[in-house]
N, CA, C and O atoms as a printed pandas DataFrame, in Angstrom:
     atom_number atom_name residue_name chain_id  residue_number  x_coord  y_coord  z_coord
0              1         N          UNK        A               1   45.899   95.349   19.306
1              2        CA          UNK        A               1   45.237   96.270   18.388
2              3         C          UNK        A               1   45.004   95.586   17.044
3              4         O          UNK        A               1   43.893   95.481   16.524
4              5         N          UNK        A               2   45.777   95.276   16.692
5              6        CA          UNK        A               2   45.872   93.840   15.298
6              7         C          UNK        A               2   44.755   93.026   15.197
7              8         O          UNK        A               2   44.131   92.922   14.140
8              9         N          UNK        A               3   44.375   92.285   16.487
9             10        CA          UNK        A               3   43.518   91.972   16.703
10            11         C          UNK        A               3   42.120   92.056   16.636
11            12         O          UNK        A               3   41.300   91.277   16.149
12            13         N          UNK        A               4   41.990   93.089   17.181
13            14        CA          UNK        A               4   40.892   93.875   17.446
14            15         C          UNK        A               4   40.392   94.588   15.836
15            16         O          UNK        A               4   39.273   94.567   15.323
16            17         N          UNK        A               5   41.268   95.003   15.478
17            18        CA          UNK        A               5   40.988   95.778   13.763
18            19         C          UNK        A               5   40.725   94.527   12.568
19            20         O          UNK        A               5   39.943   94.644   11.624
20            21         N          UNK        A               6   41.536   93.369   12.843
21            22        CA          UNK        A               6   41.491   92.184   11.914
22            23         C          UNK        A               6   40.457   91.172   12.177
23            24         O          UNK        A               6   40.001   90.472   11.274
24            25         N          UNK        A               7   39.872   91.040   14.093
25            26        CA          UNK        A               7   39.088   90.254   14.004
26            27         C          UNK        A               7   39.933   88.842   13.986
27            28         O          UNK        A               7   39.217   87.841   13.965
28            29         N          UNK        A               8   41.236   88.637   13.990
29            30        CA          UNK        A               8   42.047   87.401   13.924
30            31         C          UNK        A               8   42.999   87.397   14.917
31            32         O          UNK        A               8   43.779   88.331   14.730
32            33         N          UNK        A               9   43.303   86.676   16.003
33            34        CA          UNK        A               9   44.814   86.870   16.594
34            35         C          UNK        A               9   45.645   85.682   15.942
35            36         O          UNK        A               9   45.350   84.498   15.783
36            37         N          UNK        A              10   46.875   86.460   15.595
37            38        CA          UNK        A              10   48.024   85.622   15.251
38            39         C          UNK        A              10   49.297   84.782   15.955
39            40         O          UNK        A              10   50.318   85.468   15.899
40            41         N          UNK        A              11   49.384   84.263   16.213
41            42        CA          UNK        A              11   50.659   84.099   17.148
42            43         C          UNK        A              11   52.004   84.158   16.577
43            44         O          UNK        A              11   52.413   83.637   15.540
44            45         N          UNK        A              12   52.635   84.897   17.452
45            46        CA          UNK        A              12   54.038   85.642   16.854
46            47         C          UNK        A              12   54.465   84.680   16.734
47            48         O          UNK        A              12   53.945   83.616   17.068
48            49         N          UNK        A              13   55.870   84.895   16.056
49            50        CA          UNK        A              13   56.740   83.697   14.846
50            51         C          UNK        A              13   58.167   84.665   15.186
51            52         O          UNK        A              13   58.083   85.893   15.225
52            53         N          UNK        A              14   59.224   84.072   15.377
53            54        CA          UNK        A              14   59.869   84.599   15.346
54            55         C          UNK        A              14   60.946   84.917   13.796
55            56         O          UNK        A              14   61.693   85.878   13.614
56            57         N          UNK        A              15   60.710   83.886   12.976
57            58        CA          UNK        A              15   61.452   83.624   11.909
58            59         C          UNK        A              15   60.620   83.176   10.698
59            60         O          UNK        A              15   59.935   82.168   10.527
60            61         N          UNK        A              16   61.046   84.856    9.439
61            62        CA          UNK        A              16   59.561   84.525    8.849
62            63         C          UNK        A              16   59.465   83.304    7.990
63            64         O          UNK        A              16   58.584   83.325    7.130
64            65         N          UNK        A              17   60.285   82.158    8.085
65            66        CA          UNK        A              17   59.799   80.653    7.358
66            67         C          UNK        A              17   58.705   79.943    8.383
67            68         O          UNK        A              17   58.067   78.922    8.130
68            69         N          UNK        A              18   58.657   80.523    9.286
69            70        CA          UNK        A              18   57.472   79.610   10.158
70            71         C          UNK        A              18   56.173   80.055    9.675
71            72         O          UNK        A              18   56.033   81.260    9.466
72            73         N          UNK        A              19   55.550   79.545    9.542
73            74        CA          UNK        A              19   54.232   79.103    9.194
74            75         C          UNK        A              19   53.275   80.426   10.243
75            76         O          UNK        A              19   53.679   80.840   11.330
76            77         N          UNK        A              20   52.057   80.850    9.592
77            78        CA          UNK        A              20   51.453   81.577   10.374
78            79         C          UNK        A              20   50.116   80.797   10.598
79            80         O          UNK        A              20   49.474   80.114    9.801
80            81         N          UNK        A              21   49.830   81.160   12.201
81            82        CA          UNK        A              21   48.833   80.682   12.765
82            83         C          UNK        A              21   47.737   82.028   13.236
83            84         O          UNK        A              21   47.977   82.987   13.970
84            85         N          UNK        A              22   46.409   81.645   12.461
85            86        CA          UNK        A              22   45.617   82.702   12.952
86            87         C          UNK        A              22   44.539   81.753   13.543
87            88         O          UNK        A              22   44.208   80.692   13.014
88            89         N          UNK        A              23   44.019   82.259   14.720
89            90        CA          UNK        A              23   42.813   81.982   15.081
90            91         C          UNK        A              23   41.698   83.585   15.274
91            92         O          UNK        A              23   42.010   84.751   15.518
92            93         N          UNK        A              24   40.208   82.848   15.003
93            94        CA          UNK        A              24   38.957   83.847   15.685
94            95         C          UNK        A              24   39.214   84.802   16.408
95            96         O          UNK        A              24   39.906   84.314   17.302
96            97         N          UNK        A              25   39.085   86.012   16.624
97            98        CA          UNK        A              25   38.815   86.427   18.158
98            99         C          UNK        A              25   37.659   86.186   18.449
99           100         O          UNK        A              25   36.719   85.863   17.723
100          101         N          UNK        A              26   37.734   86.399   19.939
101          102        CA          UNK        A              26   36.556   85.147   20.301
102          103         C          UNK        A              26   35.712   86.931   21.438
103          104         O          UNK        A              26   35.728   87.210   22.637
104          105         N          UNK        A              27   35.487   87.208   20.960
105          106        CA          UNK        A              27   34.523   88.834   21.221
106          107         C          UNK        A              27   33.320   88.456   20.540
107          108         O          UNK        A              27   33.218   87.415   19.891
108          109         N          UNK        A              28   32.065   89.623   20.745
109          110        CA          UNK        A              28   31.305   89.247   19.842
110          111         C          UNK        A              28   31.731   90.819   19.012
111          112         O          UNK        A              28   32.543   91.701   19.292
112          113         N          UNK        A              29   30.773   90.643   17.918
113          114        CA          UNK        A              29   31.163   91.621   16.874
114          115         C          UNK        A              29   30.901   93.107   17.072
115          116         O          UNK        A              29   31.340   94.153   16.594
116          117         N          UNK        A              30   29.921   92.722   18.058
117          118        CA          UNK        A              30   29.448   94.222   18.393
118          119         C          UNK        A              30   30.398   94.823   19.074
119          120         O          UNK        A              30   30.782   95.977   18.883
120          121         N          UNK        A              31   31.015   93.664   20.311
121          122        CA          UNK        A              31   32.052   94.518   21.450
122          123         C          UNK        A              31   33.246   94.578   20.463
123          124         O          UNK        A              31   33.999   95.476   20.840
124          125         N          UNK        A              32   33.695   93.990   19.381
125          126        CA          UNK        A              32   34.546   94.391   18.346
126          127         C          UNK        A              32   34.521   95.652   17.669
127          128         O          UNK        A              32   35.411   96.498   17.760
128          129         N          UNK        A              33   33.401   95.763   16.939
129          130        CA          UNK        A              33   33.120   97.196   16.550
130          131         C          UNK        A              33   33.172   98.109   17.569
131          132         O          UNK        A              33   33.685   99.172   17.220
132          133         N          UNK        A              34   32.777   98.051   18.832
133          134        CA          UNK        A              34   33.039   99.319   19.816
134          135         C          UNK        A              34   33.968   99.507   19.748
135          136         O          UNK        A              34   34.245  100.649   19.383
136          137         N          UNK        A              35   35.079   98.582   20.033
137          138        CA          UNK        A              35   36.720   98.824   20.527
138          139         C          UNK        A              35   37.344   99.206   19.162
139          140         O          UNK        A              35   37.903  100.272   19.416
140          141         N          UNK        A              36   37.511   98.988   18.140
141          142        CA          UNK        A              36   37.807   99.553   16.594
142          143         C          UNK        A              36   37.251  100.920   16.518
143          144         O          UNK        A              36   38.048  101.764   16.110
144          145         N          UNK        A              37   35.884  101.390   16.864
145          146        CA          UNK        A              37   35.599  102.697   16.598
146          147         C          UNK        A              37   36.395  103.697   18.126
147          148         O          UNK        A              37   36.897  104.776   17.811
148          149         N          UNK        A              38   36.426  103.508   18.837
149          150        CA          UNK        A              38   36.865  103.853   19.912
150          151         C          UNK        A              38   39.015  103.813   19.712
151          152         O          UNK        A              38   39.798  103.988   20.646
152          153         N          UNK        A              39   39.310  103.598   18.579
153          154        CA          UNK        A              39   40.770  103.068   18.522
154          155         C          UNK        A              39   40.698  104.059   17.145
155          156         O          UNK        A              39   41.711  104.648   16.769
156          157         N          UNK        A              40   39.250  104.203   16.343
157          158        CA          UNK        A              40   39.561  105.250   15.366
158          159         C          UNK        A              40   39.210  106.634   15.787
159          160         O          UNK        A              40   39.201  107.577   14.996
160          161         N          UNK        A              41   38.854  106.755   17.352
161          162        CA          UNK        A              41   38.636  108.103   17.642
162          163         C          UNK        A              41   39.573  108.262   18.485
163          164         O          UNK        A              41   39.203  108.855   19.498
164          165         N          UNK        A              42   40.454  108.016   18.466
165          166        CA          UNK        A              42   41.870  108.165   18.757
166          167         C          UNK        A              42   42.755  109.288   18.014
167          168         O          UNK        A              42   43.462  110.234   18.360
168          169         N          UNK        A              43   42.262  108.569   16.577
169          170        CA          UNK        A              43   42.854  109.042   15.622
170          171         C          UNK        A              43   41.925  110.226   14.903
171          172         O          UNK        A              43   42.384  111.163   14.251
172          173         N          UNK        A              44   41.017  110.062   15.075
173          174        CA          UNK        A              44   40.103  111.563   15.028
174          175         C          UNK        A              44   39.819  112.710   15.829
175          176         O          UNK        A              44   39.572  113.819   15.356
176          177         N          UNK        A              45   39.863  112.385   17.261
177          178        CA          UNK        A              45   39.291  113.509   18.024
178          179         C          UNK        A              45   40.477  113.404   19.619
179          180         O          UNK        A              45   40.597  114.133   20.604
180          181         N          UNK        A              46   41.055  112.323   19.248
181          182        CA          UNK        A              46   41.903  112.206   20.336
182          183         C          UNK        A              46   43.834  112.230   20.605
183          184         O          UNK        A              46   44.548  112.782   19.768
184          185         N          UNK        A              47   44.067  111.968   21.094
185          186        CA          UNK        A              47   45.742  112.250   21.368
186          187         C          UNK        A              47   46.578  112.020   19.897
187          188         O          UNK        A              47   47.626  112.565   19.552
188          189         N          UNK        A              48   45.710  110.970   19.107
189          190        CA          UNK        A              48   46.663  111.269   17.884
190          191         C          UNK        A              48   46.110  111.766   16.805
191          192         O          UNK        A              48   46.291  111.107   15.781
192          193         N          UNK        A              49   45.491  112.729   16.719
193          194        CA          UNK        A              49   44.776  113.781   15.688
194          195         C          UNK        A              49   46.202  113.954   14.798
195          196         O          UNK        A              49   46.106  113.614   13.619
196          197         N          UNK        A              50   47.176  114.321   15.134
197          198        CA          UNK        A              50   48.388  114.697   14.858
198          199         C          UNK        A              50   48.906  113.657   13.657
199          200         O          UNK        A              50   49.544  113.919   12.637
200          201         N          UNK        A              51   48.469  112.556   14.084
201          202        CA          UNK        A              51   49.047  111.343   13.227
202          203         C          UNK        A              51   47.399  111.511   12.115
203          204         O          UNK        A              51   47.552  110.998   11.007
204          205         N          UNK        A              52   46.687  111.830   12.235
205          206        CA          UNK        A              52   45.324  111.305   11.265
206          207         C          UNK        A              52   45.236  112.298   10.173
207          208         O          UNK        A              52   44.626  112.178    9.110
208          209         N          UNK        A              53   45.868  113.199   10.555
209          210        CA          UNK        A              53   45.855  114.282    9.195
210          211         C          UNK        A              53   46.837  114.259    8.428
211          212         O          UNK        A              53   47.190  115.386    8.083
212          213         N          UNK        A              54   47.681  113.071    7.841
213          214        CA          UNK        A              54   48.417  112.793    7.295
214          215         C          UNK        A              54   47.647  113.219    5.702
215          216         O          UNK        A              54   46.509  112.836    5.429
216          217         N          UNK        A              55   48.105  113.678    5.188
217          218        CA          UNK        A              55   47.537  113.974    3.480
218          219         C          UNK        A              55   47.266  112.813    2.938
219          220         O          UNK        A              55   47.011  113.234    1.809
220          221         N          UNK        A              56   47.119  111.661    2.861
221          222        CA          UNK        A              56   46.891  110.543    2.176
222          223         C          UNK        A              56   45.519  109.920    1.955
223          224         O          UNK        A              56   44.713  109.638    2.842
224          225         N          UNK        A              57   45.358  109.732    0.539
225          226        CA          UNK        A              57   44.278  109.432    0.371
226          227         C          UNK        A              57   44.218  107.393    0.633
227          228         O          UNK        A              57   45.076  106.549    0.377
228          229         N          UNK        A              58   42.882  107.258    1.203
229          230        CA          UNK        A              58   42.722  105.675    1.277
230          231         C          UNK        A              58   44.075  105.442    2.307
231          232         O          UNK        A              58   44.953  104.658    1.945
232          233         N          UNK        A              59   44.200  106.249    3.752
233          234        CA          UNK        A              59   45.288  105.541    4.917
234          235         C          UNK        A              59   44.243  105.918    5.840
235          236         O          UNK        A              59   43.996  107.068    6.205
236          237         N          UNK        A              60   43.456  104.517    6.303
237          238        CA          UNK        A              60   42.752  104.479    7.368
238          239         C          UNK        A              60   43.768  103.837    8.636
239          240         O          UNK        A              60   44.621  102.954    8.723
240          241         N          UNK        A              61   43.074  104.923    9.617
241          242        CA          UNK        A              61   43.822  104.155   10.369
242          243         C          UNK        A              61   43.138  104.030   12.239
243          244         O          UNK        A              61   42.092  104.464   12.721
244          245         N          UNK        A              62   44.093  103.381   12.762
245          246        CA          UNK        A              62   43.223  103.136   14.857
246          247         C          UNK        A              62   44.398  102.660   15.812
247          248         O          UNK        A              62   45.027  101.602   15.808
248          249         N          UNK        A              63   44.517  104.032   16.822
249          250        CA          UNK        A              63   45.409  103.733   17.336
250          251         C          UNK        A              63   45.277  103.971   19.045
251          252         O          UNK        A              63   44.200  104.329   19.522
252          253         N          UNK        A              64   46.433  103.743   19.872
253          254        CA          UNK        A              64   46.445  104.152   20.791
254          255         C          UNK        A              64   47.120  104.793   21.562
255          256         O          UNK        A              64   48.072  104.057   21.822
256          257         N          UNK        A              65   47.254  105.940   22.232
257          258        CA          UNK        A              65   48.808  106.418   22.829
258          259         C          UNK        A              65   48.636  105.958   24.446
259          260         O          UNK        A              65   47.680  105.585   25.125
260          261         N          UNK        A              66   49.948  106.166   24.676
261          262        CA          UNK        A              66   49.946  105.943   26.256
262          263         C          UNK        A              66   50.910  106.422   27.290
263          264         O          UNK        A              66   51.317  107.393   26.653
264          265         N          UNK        A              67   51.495  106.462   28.267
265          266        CA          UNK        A              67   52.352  106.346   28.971
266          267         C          UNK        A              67   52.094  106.092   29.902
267          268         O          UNK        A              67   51.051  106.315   30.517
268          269         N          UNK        A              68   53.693  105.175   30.411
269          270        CA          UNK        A              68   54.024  104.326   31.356
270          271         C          UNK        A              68   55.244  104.699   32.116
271          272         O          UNK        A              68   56.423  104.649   31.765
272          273         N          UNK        A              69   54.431  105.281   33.805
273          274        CA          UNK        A              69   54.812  105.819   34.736
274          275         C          UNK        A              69   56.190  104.638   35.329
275          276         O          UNK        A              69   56.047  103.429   35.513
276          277         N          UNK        A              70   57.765  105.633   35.574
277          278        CA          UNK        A              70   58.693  104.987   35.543
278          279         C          UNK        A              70   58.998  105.347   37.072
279          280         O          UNK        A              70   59.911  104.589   37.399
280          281         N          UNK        A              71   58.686  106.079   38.051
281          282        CA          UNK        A              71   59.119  106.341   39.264
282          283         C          UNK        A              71   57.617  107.280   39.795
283          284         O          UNK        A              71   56.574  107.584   39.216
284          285         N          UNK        A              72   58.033  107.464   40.857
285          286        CA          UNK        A              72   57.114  108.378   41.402
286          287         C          UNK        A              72   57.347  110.298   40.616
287          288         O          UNK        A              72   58.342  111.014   40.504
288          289         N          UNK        A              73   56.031  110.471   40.277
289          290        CA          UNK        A              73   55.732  111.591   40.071
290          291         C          UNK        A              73   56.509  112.512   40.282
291          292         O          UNK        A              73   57.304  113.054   39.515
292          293         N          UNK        A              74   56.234  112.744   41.585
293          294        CA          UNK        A              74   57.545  114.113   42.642
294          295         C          UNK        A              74   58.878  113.733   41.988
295          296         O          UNK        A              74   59.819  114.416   42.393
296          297         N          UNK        A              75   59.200  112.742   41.008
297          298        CA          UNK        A              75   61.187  112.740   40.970
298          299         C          UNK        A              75   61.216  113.067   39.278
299          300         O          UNK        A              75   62.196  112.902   38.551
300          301         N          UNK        A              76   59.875  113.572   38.863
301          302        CA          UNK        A              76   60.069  113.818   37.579
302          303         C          UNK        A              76   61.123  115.594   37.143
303          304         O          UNK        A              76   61.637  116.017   36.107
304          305         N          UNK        A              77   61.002  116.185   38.677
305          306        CA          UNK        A              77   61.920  117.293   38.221
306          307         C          UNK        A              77   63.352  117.095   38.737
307          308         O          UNK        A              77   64.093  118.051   38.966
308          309         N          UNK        A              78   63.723  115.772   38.916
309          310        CA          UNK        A              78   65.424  115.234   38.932
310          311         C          UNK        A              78   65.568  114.738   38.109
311          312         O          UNK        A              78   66.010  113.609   38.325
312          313         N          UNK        A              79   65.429  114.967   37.135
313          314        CA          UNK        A              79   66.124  114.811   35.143
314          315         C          UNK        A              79   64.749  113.832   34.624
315          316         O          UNK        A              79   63.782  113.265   35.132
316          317         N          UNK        A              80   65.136  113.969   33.771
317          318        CA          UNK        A              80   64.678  113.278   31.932
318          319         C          UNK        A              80   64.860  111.876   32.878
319          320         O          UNK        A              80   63.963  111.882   33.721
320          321         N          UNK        A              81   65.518  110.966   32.981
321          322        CA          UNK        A              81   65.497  109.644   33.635
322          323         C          UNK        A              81   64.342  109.004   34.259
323          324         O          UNK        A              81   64.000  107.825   34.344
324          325         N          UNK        A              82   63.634  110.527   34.835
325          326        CA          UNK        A              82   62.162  109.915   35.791
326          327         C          UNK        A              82   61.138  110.093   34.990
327          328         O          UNK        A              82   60.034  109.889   35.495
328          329         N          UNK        A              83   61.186  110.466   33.716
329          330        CA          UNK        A              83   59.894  110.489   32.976
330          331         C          UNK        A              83   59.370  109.562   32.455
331          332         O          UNK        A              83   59.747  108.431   32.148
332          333         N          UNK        A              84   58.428  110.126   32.364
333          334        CA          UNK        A              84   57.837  108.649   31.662
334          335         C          UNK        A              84   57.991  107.912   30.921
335          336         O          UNK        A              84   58.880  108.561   30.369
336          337         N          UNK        A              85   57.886  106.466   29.943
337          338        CA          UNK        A              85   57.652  106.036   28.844
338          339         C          UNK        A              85   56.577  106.669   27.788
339          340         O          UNK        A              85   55.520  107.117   28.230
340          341         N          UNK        A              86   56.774  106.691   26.802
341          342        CA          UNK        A              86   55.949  107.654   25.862
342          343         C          UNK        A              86   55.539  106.070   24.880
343          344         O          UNK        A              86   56.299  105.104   24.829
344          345         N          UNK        A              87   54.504  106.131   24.348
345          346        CA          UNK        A              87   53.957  104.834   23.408
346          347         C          UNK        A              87   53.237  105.297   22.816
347          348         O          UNK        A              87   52.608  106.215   23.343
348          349         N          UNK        A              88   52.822  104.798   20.920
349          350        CA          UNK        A              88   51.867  104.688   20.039
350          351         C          UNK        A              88   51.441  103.456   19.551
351          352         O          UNK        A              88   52.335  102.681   19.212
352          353         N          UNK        A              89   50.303  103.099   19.436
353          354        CA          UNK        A              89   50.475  101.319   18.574
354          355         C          UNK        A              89   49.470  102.244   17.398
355          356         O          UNK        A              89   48.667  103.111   17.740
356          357         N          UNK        A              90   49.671  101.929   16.328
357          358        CA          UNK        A              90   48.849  102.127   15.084
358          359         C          UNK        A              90   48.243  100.799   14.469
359          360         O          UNK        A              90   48.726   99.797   14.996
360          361         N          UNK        A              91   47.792  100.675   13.995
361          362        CA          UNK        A              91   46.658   99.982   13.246
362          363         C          UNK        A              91   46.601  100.389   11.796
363          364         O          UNK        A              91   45.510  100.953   11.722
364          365         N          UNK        A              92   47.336  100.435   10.211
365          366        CA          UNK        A              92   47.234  101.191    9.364
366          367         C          UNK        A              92   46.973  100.376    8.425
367          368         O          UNK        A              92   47.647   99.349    8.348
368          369         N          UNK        A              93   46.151  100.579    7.679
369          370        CA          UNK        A              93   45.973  100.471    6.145
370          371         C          UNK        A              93   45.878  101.418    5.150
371          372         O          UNK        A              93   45.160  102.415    5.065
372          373         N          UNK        A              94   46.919  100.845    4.223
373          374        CA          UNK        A              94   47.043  102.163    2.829
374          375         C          UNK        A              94   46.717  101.327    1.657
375          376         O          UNK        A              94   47.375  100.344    1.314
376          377         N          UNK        A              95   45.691  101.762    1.079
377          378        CA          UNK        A              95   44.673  101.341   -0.158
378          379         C          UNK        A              95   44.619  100.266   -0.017
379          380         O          UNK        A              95   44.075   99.948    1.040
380          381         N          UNK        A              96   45.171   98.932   -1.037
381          382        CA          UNK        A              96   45.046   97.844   -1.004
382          383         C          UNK        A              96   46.314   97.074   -0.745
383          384         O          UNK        A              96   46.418   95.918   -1.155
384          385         N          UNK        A              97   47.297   97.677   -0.072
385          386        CA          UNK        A              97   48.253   96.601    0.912
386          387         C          UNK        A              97   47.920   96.116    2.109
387          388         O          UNK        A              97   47.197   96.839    2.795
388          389         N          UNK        A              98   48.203   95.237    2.482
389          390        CA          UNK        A              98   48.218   94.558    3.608
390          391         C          UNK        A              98   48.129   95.406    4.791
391          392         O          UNK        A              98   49.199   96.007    4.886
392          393         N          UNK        A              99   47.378   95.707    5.684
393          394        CA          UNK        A              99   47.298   96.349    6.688
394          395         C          UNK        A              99   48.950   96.181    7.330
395          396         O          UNK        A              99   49.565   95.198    6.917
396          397         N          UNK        A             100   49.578   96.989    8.193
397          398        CA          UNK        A             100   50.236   97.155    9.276
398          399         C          UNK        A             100   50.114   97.203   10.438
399          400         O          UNK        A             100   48.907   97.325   10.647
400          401         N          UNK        A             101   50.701   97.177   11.448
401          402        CA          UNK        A             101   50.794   97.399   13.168
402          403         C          UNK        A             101   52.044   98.110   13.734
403          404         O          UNK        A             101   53.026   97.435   14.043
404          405         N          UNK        A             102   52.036   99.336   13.865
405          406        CA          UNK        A             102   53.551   99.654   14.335
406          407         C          UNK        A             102   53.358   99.871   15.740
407          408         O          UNK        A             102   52.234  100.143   16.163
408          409         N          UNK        A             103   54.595   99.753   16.692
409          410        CA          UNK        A             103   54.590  100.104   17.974
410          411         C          UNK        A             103   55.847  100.895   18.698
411          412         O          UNK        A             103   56.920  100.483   19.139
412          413         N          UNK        A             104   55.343  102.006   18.641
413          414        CA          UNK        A             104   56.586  102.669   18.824
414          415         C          UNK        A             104   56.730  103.405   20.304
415          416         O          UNK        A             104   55.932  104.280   20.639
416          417         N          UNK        A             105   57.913  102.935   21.233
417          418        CA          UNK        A             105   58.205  102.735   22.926
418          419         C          UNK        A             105   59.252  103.942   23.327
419          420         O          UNK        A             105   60.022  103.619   24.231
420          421         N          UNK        A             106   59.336  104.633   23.060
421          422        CA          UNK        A             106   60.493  105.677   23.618
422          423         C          UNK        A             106   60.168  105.979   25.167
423          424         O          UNK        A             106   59.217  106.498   25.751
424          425         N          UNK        A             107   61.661  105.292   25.648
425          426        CA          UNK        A             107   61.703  105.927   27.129
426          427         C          UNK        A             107   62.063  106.343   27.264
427          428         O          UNK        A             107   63.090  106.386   26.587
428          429         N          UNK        A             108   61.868  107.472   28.447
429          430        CA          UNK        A             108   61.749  108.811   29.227
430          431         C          UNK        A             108   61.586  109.793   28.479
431          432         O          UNK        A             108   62.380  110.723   28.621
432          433         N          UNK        A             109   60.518  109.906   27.450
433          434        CA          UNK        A             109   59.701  110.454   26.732
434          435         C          UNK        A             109   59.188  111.880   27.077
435          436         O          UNK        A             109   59.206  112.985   26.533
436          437         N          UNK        A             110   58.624  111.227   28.482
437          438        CA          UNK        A             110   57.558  112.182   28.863
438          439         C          UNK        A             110   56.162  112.551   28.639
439          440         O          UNK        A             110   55.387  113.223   29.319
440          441         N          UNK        A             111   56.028  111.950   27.519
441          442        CA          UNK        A             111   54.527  112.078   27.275
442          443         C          UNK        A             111   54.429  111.081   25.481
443          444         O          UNK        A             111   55.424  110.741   24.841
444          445         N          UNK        A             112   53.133  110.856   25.112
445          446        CA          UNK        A             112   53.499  109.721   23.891
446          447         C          UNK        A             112   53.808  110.787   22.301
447          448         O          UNK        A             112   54.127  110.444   21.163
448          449         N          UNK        A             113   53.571  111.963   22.828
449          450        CA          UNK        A             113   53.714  113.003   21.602
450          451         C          UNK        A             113   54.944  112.338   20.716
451          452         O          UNK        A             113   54.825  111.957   19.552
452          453         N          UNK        A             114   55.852  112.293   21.315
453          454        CA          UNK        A             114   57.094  112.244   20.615
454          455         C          UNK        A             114   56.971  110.809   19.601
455          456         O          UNK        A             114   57.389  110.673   18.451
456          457         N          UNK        A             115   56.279  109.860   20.428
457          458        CA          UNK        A             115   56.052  108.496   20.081
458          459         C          UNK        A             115   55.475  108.913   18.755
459          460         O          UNK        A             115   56.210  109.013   17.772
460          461         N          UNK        A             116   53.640  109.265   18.667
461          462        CA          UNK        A             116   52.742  109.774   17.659
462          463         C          UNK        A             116   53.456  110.440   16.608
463          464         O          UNK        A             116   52.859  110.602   15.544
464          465         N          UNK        A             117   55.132  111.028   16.778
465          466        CA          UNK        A             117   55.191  112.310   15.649
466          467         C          UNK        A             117   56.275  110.809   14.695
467          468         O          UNK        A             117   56.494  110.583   13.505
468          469         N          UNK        A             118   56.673  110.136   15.948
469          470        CA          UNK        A             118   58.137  109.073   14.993
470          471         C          UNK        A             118   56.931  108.418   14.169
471          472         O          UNK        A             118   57.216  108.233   12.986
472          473         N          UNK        A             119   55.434  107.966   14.613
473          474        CA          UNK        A             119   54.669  106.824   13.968
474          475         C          UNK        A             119   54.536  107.597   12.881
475          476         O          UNK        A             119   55.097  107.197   11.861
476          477         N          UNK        A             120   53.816  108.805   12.830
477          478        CA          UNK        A             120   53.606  109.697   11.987
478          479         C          UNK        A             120   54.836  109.887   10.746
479          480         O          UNK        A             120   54.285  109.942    9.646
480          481         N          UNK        A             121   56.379  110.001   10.648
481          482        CA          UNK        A             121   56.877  110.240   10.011
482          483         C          UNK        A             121   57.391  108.765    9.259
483          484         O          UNK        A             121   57.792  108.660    8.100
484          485         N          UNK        A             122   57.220  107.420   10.507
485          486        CA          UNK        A             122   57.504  105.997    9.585
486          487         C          UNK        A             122   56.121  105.936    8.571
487          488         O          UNK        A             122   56.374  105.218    7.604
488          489         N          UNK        A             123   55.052  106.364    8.536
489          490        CA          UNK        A             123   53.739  105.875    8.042
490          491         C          UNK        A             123   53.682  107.076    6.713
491          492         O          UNK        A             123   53.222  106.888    5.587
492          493         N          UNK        A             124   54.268  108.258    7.228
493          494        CA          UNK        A             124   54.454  109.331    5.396
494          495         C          UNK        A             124   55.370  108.111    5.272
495          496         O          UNK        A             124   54.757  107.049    5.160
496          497         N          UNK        A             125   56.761  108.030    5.268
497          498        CA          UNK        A             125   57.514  107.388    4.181
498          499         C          UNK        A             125   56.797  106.122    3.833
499          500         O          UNK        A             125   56.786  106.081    2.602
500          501         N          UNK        A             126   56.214  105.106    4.303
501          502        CA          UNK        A             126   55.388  104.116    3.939
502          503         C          UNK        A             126   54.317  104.135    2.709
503          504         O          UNK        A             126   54.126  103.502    1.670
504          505         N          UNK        A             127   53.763  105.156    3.375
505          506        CA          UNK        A             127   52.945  105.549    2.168
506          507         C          UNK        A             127   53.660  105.564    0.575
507          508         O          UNK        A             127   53.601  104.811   -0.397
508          509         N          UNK        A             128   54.394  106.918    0.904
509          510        CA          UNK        A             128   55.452  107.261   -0.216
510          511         C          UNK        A             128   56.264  105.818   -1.066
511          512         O          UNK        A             128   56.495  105.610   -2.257
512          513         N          UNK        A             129   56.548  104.972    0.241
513          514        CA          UNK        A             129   57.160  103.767   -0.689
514          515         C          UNK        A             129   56.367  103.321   -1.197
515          516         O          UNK        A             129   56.626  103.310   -2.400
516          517         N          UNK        A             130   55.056  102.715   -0.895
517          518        CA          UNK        A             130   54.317  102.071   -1.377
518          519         C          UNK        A             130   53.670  102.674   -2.935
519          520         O          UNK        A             130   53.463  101.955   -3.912
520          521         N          UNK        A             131   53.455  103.971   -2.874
521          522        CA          UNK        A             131   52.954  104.580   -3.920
522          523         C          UNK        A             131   54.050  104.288   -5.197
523          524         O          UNK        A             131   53.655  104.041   -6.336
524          525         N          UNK        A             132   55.709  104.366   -4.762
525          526        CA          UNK        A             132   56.717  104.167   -5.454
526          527         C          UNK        A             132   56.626  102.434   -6.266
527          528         O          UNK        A             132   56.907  102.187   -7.439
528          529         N          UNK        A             133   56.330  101.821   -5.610
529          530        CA          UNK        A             133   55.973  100.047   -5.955
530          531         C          UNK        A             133   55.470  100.220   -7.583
531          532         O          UNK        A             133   55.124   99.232   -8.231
């Protein structure tokens, strides 16, 4: 998603004295812009509406929810264990800091709601800190 919104892939680092490496994405711009507007109607008209009406002025943002099926279907009414993985990845920028990427994985979820409400409550306090700076 980083990617796709920045137009750069980075390669992860595990330790932040290492040096960062960005290269191109290698898309053309147009199939870039599709997948960015399609990642901000996510956040407008789709599963995370919830996360986009955050009160903040200048927090654009593009995301995706998901879940990831942990057993067969039929064993989801023998407990919480067979449910699903629940997921959000966000894409955020607030005014003029540095964009973000959060990814937030809760298993046996059940659905990514729960995921969307944790992204939703790390991205108010974010805001809030940042405004505090």
């Amino acid at each position: 998603i980083n990617a796709i919104c920045s137009g750069t892939r980075v390669r992860p680092r595990i330790l932040f004295q290492e040096p960062i490496h960005k290269t191109p994405l290698t898309i053309t711009e147009e199939t870039r812009c599709l997948l960015k507007n399609a990642l901000q109607s996510v956040i407008t008209e789709g599963r995370g509406q919830e996360i986009g009406d955050i009160d903040k002025d200048q927090l654009f943002l593009y995301g995706k929810t998901g879940t990831a099926q942990t057993s067969h279907k039929f064993k989801r009414k023998r407990g919480d264990y067979f449910l699903e993985h629940g997921w959000f990845v966000v894409y955020a920028q607030y005014k003029d800091y540095d964009p973000i990427t959060l990814v937030v994985l809760l298993e046996h979820a059940g659905s990514s709601r729960i995921a969307g409400q944790t992204a939703r409550t790390f991205l108010e306090a974010y805001c809030q800190y940042c405004d505090e700076q």
